[in-house]
C-alpha angles and dihedrals in degrees: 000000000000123000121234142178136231103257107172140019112187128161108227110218092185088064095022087233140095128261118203126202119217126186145191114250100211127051143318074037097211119196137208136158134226124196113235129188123264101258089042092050089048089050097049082053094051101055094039085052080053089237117158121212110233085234129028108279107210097272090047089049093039087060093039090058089046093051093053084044090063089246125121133192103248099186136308119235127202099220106171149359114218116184099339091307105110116215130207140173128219117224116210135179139206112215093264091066098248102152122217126183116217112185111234140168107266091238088061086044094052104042086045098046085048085047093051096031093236124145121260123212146184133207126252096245092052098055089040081062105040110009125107144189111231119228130256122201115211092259099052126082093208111204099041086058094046084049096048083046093063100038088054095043093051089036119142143184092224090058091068097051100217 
């Protein structure tokens, strides 16, 4: 299994819907997207821009009950992708350490790993199929503007405490 992180969340108006951009965090840092539906995706962003809803949203409560219950989201894995449809499986745990594996859509594994902070993976052989490298032209360092893309686009005044 490799770890990633969530990249990008961008809503597609061409499909109404929003594409997330998940990434490996070690190298060779290959890339894919998954479409996700409108309220997940505002979710995702949501919990990426650090907002809190004045009341639990289902995937806060969902982890709240979990939590009172003694189980805690371990990590979510995206195993496969069947047909253009991407599959994943949630991975919880009691307090004794006993592991269970729920199956779950990638976009509900991933909103409820970022919720719980805990880490998301895909297999090897998912991000052999999918995953890509993205290209880098001579002039472009790659990484830092990545880095300053996503420091622009998540940006706040609030951030700056004048």
């Amino acid at each position: 299994m490799k770890s990633l992180s969530v990249r990008r969340v961008e809503r597609s108006r061409a499909t109404n819907s929003f594409v997330v951009t998940l990434r490996e965090d070690d190298q060779p840092r290959r890339q894919f997207d998954i479409f996700i539906g409108l309220n997940e995706g505002m979710v995702i962003r949501m919990m990426l821009d650090g907002e809190v809803s004045p009341r639990p949203l289902t995937h806060d409560l969902f982890v709240l009950a979990l939590e009172r219950l003694g189980i805690e989201v371990k990590r979510t894995v995206l195993t496969h992708v069947k047909e253009s449809t991407f599959f994943a499986e949630l991975v919880l745990a009691t307090g004794e350490g006993e592991e269970t594996t729920v199956s779950c859509r990638p976009s509900d594994g991933v909103a409820l790993a970022l919720r719980a902070n805990a880490p998301i993976y895909a297999r090897e052989s998912l991000l052999d199929e999918v995953g890509a490298v993205p290209a880098v032209s001579a002039d472009d360092d790659g990484e830092i503007l990545d880095e300053f893309r996503d420091f622009i686009e998540n940006i706040n005044p609030d951030d700056f405490n004048l």
